[in-house]
C-alpha positions in Angstrom: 48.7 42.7 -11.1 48.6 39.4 -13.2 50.4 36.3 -11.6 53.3 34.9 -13.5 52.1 31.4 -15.1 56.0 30.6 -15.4 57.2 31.3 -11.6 53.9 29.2 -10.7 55.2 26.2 -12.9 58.8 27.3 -11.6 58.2 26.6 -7.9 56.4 23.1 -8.8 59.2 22.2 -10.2 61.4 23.0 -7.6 59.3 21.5 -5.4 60.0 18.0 -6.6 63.8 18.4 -7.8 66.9 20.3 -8.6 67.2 22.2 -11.2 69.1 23.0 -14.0 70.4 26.0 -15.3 72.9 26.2 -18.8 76.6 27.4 -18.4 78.6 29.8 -20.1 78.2 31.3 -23.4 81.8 32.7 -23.9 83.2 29.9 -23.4 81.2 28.5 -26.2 81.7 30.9 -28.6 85.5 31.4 -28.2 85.4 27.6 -29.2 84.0 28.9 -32.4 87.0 30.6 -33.7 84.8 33.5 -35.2 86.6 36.5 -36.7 85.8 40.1 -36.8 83.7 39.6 -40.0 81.6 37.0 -37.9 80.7 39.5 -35.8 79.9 43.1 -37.8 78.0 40.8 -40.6 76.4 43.2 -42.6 76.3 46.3 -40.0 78.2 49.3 -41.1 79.7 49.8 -37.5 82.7 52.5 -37.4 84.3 50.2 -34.1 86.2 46.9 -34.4 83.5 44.1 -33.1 85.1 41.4 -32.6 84.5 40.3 -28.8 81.2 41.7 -28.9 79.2 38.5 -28.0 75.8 40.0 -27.9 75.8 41.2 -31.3 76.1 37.8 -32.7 72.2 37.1 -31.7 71.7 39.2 -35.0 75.0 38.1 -37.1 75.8 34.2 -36.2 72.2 33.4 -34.7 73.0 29.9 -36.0 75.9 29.8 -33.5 74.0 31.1 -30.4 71.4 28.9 -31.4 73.0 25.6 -31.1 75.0 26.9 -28.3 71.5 27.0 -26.5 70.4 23.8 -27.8 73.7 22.0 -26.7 72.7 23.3 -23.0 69.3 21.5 -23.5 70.5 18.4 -24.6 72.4 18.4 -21.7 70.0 18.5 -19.3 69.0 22.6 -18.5 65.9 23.0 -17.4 66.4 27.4 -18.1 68.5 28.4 -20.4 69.6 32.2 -20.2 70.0 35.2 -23.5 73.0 35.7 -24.6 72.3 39.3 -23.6 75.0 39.8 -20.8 76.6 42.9 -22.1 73.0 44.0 -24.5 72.8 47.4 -22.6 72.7 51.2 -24.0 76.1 51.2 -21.4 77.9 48.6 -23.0 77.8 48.3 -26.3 78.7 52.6 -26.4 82.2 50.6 -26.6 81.3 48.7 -29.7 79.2 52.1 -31.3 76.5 49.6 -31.2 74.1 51.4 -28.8 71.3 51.2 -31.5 70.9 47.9 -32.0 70.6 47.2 -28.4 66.7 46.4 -28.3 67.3 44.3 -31.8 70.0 42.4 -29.8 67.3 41.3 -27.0 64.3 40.9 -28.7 66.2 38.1 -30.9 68.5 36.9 -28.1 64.8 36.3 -26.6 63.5 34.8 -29.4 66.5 32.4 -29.7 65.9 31.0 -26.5 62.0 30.5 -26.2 61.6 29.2 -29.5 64.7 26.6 -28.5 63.0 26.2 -25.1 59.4 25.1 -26.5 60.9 22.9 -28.9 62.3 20.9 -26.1 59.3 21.1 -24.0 56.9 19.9 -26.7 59.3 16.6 -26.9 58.8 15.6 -23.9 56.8 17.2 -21.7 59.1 18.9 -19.2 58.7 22.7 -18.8 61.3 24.8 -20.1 61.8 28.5 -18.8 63.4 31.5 -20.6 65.8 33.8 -18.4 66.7 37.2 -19.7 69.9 38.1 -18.7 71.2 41.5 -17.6 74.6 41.9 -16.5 75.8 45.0 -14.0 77.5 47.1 -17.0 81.0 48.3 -17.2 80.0 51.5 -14.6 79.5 51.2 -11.1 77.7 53.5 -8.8 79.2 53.0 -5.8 82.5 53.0 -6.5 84.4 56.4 -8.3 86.7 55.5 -11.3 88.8 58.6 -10.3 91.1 57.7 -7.3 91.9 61.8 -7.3 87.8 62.7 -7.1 86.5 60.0 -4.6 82.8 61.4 -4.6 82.5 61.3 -8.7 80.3 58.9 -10.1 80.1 57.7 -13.8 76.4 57.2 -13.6 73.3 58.1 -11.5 71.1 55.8 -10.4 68.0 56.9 -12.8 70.4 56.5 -15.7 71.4 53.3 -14.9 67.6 52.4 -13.6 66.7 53.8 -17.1 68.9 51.4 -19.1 67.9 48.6 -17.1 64.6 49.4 -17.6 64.8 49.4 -21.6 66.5 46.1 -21.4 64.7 44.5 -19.6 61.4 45.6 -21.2 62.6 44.1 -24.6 63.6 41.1 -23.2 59.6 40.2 -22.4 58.7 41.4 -25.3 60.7 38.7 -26.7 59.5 36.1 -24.8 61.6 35.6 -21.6 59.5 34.0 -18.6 62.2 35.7 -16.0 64.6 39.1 -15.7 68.4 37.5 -14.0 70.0 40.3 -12.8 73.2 38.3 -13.0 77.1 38.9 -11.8 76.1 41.4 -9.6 79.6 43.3 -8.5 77.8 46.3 -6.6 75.1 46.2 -5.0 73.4 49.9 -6.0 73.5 48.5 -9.3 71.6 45.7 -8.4 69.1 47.7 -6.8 68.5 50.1 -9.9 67.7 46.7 -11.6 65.8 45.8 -9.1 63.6 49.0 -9.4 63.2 49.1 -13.4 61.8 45.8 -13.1 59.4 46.4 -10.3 58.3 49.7 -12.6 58.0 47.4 -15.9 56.0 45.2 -14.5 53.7 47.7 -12.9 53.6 49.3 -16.2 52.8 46.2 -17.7 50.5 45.5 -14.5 51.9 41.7 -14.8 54.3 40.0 -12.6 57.9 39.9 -13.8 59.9 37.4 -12.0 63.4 38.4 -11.2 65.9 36.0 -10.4 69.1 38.2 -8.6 73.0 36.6 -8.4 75.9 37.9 -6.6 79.3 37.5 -7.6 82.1 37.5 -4.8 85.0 39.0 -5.3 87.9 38.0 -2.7 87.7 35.1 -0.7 86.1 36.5 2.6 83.1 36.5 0.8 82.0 39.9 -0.6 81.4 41.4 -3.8 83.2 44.8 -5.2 80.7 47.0 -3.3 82.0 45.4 0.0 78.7 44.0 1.2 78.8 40.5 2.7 76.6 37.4 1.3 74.2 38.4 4.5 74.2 41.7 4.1 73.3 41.6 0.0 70.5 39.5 0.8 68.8 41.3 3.3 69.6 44.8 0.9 67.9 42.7 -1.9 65.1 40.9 -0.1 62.6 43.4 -0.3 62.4 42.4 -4.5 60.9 38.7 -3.2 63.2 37.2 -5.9 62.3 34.2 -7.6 65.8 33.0 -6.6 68.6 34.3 -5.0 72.0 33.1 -5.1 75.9 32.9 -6.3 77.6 33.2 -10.0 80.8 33.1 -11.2 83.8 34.3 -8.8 85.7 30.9 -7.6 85.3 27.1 -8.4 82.1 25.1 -6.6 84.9 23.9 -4.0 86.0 27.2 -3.0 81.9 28.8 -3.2 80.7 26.5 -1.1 81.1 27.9 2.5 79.3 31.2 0.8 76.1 29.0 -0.4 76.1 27.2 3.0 75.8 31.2 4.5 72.9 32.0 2.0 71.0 28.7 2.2 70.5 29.3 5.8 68.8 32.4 5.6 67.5 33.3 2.4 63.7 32.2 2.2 63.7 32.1 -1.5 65.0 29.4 -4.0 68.7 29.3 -3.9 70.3 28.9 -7.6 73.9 29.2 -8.0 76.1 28.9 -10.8 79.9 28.6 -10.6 83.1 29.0 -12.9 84.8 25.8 -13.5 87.0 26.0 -11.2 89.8 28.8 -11.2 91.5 30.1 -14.8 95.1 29.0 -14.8 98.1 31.1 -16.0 96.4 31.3 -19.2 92.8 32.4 -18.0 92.1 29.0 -19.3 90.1 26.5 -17.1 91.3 23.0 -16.6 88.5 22.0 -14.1 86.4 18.8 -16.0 83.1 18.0 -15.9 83.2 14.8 -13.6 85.0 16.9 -11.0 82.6 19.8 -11.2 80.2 17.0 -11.3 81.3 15.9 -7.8 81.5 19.1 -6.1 77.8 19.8 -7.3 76.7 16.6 -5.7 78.0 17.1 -2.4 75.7 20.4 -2.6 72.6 18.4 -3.7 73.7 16.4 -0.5 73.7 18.6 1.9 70.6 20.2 0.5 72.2 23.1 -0.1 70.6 24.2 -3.5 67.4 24.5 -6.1 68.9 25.6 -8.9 72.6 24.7 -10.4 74.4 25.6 -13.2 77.7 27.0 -14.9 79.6 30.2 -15.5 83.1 31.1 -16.7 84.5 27.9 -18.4 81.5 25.7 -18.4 80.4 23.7 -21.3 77.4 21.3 -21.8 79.5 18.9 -20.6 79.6 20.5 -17.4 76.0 20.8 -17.5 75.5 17.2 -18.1 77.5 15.9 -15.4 75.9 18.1 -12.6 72.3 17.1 -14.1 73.3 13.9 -13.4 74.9 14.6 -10.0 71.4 15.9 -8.7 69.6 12.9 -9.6 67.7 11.2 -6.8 68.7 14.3 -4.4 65.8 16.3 -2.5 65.7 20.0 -3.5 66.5 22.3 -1.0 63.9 23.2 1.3 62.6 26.8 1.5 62.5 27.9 5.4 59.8 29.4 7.2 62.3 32.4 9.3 61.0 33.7 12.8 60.0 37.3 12.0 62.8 39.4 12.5 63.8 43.0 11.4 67.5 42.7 9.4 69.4 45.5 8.4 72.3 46.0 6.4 75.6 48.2 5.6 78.3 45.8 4.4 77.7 44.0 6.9 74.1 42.2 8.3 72.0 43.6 11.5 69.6 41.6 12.7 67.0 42.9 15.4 65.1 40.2 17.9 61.6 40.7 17.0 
């Protein structure tokens, strides 16, 4: 199988500093004030889009363009597709399932030609990272509280969808698949799969970068599995990184990072909200103080990758590039060989 060029300029990188990933996209475009209009442009689509982010790759491209140019300025060394919700699952809502390898190929194309214009300023690689979100279905988990062994989805339907997704996504250019904001494990691990079996299709390395989103405060996601345990369930994929998104403020994340930092011999990269939403679902956290709980992470040497989710802006962005300056990446550990199992929670066996 062919090496990944990217993930070999990816590790030099950070190798010598901290990188930076870009924040949120909603956030963004909520800022936008776009109507329902904005959205359909000229699709004749029977269901109301408005909210239907990934469809404005085709219909405002202009908007998600500058979006990801905003995040460069700022100071990202990846910037992600606006492809969270781009899935044959998803967009069944919006009655947009056939535009759904349109909607990657340019949400791709938005972001490597945006990424390679900033590179060939100055010199400073620039990485493209597909995103894939976990869909509105889970597969370990039964929507029916009367039926607790019904499932939505099997795991080759949803290893299927993943599959198409993340196929069009390098075929527009991404350098990496994130399989981001990852709520159940299973789900994770059918993404995990249709990578692995594009990229032996493909007979090239695809780089997957996997991110966990915790769900209460004791540290698990919706599946139930512990920060431990989801890393030894996902270890086996020899991620690119591993790491945290979304869920609470930096604050509040970092006893979780501190858990996975310890024992995950991968990059780390973790993005969090900005803060907590208020009454409103508005977030009130500002960059400086994002900014300062980001630097006490580069401190500690906690982290290789940072960036934002829910309620980050460039601004965000731009205060925790600046935060990281001067700080030592984390560095990867070597682990004594040990066998580690996992149900929600980790079992580790003494070699």
């Amino acid at each position: 199988m062919k090496p990944s060029a990217a993930a070999a300029r990816f590790r030099e990188q950070a190798a010598d500093r901290v990188l930076i990933t870009d924040g949120a996209f909603g956030t963004m475009i909520q800022g936008y004030g776009l109507q329902e209009t904005d959205y359909r442009g000229g699709y004749d689509l029977a269901l109301d889009q408005k909210g239907n982010n990934d469809l404005l790759v085709l219909t405002r491209a202009d908007v998600i363009d500058a979006i990801t140019r905003a995040y460069l300025d700022a100071g990202s060394d990846i910037v992600s597709t606006n492809t969270f919700n781009a899935n044959l699952i998803s967009q069944e809502d919006y009655g947009a399932v056939h535009l759904v390898r349109d909607m990657n190929l340019a949400a791709a194309r938005i972001a490597r030609v945006a990424a390679d214009e900033y590179q060939a300023r100055d010199g400073r690689p620039r990485f493209v990272a597909g995103a894939i979100g976990p869909t509105n279905k889970t597969l370990s988990l039964s929507p029916d509280v009367n039926d607790p062994g019904f499932r939505a989805v099997d795991f080759d339907t949803m290893k299927a969808v993943y599959a198409d997704q993340a196929a069009a996504l390098l075929d527009g250019g991404c350098d990496f698949i994130l399989i981001e904001t990852i709520f159940d494990t299973l789900n994770a691990k059918a993404a995990i799969m249709a990578v692995i079996e594009v990229a032996e299709a493909r007979e090239t390395e695809v780089p997957v970068m996997i991110s966990m989103t915790i769900t209460d405060m004791s540290g698990r996601n919706l599946s139930g599995h512990s920060v431990e345990a989801f890393w030894y369930t996902v270890r086996h994929a020899r991620p690119l990184t591993i790491g945290l998104n979304c869920a609470f403020g930096a604050d509040l994340l970092r006893p979780h990072v501190q858990v996975l930092s310890g024992i995950a011999d991968a990059l780390v990269m973790v993005y969090p909200n900005a803060g907590l939403p208020n009454d409103l679902g508005e977030y009130d956290e500002q960059p400086e103080t994002t900014g300062g709980f980001i630097r006490e992470w580069a401190e500690g040497q906690l982290v290789n990758v940072v960036g934002g989710c829910c309620g980050s802006t460039p601004g965000h962005i731009a205060a925790m590039a600046k935060a990281v300056q001067g700080h030592r990446p984390r560095p990867v550990p070597v682990l004594a060989v040990k066998t580690t199992l996992a149900g929600l929670d980790p079992m580790v066996l003494a070699a």
